[in-house]
Structure formats: structure tokens, C-alpha cells
ROFIMAR-569013 format. One record per residue (C-alpha): residue in three letters; x, y, z. Coordinates in Angstrom, 3 decimals, always signed. Example, Ala and Ser with C-alpha at 12.3 -4.5 7.8 and 13.67 -1.06 7.14 Angstrom:
// residues 2
+------+----------+----------+----------+
! type !        x !        y !        z !
+------+----------+----------+----------+
!  Ala !  +12.300 !   -4.500 !   +7.800 !
!  Ser !  +13.670 !   -1.060 !   +7.140 !
+------+----------+----------+----------+
//
This chain:
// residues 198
+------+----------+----------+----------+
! type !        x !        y !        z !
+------+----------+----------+----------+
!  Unk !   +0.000 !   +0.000 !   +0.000 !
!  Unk !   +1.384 !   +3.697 !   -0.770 !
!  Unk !   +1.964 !   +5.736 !   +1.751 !
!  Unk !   -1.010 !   +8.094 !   +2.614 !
!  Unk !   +0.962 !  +11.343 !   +3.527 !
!  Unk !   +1.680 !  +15.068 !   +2.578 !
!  Unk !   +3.929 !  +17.642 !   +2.844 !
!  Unk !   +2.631 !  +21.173 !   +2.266 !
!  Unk !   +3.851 !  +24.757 !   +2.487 !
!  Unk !   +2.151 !  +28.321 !   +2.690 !
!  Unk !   +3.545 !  +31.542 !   +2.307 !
!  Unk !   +1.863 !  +34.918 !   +2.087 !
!  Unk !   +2.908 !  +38.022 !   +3.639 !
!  Unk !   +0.782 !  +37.342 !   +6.674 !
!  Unk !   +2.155 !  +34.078 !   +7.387 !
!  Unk !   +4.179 !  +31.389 !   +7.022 !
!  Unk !   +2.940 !  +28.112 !   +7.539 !
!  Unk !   +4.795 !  +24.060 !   +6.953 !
!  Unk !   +2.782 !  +21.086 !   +7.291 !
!  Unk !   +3.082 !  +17.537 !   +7.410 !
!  Unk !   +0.369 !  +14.927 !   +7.359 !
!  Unk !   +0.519 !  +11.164 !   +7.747 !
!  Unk !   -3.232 !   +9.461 !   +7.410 !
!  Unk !   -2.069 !   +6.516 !   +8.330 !
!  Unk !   -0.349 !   +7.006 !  +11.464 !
!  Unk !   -0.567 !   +6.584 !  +15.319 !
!  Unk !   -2.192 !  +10.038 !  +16.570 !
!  Unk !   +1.844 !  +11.769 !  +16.911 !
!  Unk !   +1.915 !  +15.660 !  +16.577 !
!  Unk !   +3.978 !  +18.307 !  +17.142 !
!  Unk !   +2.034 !  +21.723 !  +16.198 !
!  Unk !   +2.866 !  +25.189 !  +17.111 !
!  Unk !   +0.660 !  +27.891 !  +15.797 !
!  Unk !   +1.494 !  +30.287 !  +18.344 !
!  Unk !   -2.070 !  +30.201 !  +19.419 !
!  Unk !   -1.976 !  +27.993 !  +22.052 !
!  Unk !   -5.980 !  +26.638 !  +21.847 !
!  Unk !   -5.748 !  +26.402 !  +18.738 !
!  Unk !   -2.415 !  +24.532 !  +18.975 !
!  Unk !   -4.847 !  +22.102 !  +21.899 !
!  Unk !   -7.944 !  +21.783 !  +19.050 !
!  Unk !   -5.422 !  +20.887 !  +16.359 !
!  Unk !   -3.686 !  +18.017 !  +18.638 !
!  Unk !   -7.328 !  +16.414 !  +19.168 !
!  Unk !   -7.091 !  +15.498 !  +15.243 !
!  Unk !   -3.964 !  +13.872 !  +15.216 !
!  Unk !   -4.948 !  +12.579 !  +18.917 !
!  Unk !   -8.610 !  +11.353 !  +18.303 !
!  Unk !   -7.658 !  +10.561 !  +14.089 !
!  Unk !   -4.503 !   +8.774 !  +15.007 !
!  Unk !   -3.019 !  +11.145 !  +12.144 !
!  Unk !   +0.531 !  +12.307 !  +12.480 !
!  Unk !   +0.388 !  +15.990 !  +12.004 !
!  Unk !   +3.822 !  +18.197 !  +11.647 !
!  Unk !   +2.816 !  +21.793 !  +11.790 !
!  Unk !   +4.151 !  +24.952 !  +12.181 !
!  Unk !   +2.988 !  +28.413 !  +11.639 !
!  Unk !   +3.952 !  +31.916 !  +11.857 !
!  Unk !   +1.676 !  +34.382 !  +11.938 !
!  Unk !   +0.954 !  +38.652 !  +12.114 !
!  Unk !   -0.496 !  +37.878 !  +15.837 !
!  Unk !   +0.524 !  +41.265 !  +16.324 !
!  Unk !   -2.925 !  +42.499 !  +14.439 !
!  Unk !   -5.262 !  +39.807 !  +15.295 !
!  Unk !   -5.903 !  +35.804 !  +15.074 !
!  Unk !   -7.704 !  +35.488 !  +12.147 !
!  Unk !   -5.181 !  +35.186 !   +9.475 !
!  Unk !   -3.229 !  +32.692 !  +11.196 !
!  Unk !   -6.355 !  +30.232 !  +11.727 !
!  Unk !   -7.758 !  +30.965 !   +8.388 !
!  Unk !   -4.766 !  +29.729 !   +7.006 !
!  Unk !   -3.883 !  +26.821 !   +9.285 !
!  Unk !   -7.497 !  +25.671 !   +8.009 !
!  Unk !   -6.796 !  +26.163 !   +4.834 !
!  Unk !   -3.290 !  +24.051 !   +4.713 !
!  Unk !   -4.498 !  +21.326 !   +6.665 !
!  Unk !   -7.395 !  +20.870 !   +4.414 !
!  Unk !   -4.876 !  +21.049 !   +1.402 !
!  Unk !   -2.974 !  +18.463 !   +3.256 !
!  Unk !   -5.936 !  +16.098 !   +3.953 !
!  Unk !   -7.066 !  +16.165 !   -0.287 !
!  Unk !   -3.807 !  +15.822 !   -1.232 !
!  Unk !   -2.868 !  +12.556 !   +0.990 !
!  Unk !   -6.214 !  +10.833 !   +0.055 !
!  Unk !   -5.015 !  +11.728 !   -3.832 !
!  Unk !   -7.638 !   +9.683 !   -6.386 !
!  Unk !   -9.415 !   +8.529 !   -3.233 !
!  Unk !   -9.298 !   +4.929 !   -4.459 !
!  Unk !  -10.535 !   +2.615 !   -1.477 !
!  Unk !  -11.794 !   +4.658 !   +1.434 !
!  Unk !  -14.874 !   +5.542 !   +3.186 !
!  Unk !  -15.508 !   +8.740 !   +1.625 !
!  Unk !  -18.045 !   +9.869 !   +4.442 !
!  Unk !  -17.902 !   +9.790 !   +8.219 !
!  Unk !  -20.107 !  +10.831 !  +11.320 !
!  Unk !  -19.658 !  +10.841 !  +15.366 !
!  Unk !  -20.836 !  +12.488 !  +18.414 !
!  Unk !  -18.450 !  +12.979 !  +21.087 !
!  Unk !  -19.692 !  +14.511 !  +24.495 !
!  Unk !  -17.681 !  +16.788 !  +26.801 !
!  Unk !  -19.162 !  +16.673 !  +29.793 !
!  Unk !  -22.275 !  +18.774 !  +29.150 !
!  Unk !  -21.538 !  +19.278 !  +26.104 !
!  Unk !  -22.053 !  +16.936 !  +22.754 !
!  Unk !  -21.509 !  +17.832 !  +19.154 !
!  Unk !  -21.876 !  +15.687 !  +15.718 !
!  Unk !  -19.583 !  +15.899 !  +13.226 !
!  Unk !  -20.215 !  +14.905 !   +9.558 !
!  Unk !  -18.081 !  +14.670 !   +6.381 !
!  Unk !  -17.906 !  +13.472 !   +2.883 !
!  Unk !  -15.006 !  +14.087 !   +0.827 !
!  Unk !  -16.928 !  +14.003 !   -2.074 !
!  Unk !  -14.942 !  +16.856 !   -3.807 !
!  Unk !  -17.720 !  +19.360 !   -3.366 !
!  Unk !  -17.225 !  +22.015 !   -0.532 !
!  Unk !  -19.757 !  +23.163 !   +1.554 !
!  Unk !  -19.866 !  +23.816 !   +5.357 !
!  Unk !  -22.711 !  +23.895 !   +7.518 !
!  Unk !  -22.850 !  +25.161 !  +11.564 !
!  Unk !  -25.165 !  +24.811 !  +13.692 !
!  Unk !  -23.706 !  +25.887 !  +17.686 !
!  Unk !  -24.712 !  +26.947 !  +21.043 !
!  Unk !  -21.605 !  +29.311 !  +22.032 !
!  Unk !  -22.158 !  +31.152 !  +24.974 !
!  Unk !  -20.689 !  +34.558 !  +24.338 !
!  Unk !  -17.988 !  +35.314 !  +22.099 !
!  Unk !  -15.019 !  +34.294 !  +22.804 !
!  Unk !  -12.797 !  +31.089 !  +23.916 !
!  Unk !   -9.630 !  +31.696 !  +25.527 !
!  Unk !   -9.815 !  +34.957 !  +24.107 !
!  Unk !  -10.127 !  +34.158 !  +20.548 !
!  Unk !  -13.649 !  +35.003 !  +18.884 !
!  Unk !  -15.718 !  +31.761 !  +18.491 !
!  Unk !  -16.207 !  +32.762 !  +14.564 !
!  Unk !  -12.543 !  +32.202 !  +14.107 !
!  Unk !  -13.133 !  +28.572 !  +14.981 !
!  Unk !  -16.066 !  +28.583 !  +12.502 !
!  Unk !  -14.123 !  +30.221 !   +9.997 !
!  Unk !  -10.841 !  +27.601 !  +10.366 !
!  Unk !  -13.239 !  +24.874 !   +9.960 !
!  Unk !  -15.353 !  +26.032 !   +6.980 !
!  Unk !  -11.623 !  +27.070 !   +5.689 !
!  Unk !  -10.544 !  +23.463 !   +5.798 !
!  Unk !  -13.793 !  +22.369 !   +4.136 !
!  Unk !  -12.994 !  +24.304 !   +0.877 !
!  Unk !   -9.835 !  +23.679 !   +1.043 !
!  Unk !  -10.096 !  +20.004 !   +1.722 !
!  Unk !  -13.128 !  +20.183 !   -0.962 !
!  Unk !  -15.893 !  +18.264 !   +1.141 !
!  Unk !  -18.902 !  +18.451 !   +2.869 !
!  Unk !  -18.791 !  +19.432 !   +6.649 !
!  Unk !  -21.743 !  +19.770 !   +9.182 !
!  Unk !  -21.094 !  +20.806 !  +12.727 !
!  Unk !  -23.621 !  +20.450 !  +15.022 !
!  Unk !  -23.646 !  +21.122 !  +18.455 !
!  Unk !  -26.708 !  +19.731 !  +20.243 !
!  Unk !  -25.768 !  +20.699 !  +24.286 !
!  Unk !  -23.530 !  +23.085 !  +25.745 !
!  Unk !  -22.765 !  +25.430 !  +27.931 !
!  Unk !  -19.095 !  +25.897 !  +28.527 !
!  Unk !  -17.566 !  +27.222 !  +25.194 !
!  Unk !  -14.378 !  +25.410 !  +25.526 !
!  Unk !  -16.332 !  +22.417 !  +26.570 !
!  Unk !  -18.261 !  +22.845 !  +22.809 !
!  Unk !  -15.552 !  +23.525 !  +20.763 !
!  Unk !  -13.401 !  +20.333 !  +22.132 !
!  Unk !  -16.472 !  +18.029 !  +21.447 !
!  Unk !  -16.142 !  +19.816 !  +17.595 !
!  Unk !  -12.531 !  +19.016 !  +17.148 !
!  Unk !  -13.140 !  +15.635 !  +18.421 !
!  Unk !  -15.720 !  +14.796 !  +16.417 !
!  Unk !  -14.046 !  +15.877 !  +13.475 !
!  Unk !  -11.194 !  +13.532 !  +14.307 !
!  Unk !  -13.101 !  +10.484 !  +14.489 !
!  Unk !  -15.244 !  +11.014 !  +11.290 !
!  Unk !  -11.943 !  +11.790 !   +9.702 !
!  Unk !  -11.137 !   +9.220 !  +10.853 !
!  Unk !  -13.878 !   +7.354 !   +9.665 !
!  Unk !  -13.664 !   +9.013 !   +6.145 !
!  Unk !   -9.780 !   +8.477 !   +5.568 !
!  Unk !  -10.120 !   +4.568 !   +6.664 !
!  Unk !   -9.372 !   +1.957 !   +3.509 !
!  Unk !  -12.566 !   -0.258 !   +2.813 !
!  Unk !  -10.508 !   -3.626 !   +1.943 !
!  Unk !  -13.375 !   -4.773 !   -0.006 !
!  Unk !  -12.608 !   -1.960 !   -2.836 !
!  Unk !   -9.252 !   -1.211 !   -2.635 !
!  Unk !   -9.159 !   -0.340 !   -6.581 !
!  Unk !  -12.601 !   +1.581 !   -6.521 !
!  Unk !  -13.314 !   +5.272 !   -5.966 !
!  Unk !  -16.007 !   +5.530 !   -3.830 !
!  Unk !  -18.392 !   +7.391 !   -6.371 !
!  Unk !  -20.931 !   +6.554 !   -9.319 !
!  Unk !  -18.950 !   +9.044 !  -11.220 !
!  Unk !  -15.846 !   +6.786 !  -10.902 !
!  Unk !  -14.006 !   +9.840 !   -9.865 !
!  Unk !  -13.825 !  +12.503 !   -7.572 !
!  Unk !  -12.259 !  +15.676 !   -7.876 !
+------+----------+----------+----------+
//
């Protein structure tokens, strides 16, 4: 079997970003965004995927957050599409609820090479660790274009925001997860009437 795995740069005058992705690997990271949620949310994927995710990112901080997570997003979903290449064998789709402690989200994907994200959330003011809660919304509807698949986030009970958005990153881990895992039974098919997807 090939190795599943990607190796990505980004580099725009706002920041500067490196990744590395392994799909099939044992849940090993090492990610510094210099936003040190983010840097906790990002470690539940590799964590909670068992994906081996290299990344580092520097970042104009100095104005605000929302370049840096908008473009994390954006590489790791570049990373993800590019490590699944033709897509040949896998899942495609995936779905899970994870609870944290009072709080329980459901995350579904498809890689069907059609983006579109979808939130539905219960955040209770505006900001986690002092990052504005649409800057999580934004990173993950960032991924889903660039990773060029369907994402719905939906967070059914909540109360604690940090408690909410570590059910979402969860969640999204295991129907990665889920979506990234090789189907034995059609190792040599793309998992789409079209016989491709794009």
C-alpha cells in the first residue's frame, strides 16, 4: 500500500505556515501555531484521528488571530485532499458524536470533492480563551474548501464554550477518521458513481 501522507507549504505576507500529514499514522503531533488553543484543538485530530500531524505556523499575531487560523485551516485541508489523492478505497463519508461533559456535538463529512460547510452551535458569548468563536467557525469552513468536502457541525448541548468547541474538534477527528479509513473490499474503486472525484 502507498503511503497516505503530505507535505505542504504556505507563504503569504501574513504568514508562514509548513505542514506535514501522515493518514495513516498513530495520533503523533507536534504543532505550534502560536495560538496555544488552537495549537490544543489541532492536537485532538492527530490525537482522536490517530493522524501524524507536523505543523508549524507563523503568523501577524501582532494584528489579530484570524489570518493565522484561516490559514492553518486552509493548509491542513490542502494536506488532507492531497494525501487521500484519487481517493481509491476509502470511506468517503464519516459521522460521530463525542460529548464533553455537558456538552455533545456531531460531526459529519464526505469528501466528495464538493465544498460546503454547515454550523449549527450553542456558544455562549464570544469568545474562547480569548479568541472570537467565529474564528473557529471560519478555520473549519476554511478546511472544508480547502479540503473540498462536505462538513456539518452540530452542536446539540452546551454550555461551557471550551467544553463545545473540544467536542467539535473531536468529532471531526473520528469522522476523519472514519472518512480516511481503507474499505478492503474496494481497494481499486473510488467511492463514487462518477468513478471519480475531484
Amino acid at each position: 500500500m502507498n503511503i497516505r501522507q503530505s507535505a505542504l507549504s504556505r507563504d503569504t505576507a501574513e504568514t508562514q505556515i509548513r505542514v506535514n500529514l501522515k493518514l495513516d499514522g498513530s495520533g503523533k503531533s507536534n504543532i505550534n501555531t502560536r495560538i496555544p488553543f488552537l495549537d490544543h484543538m489541532l492536537t485532538q485530530i492527530a490525537r482522536h484521528g490517530l493522524f501524524d500531524i507536523e505543523l508549524n505556523a507563523n503568523g501577524d499575531l501582532e494584528i489579530d488571530q484570524h489570518h493565522t487560523m484561516e490559514d492553518c485551516g486552509i493548509i491542513l485541508g490542502d494536506a488532507f485532499r492531497l494525501a487521500l489523492g484519487d481517493k481509491k478505497g476509502i470511506n468517503r463519508m464519516g459521522s460521530t458524536s463525542v460529548p464533553m461533559d455537558e456538552s455533545l456535538a456531531t460531526v459529519t463529512i464526505d469528501f466528495s470533492g464538493r465544498p460546503y460547510f454547515v454550523i449549527q452551535s450553542k456558544w455562549n458569548g464570544e469568545n474562547i480563551a480569548e479568541i472570537p468563536v467565529s474564528l473557529f467557525e471560519h478555520f473549519l469552513e476554511s478546511f472544508a474548501i480547502a479540503a473540498r468536502c462536505n462538513l456539518y457541525v452540530h452542536v446539540q448541548a452546551g454550555k461551557d464554550n471550551h467544553h463545545m468547541c473540544e467536542a467539535i474538534f473531536k468529532a471531526l477527528a473520528k469522522a476523519l477518521d472514519q472518512a480516511c479509513h481503507l474499505d478492503v473490499r474496494r481497494l481499486d474503486q473510488i467511492p463514487s458513481t462518477k468513478e471519480k472525484i475531484f
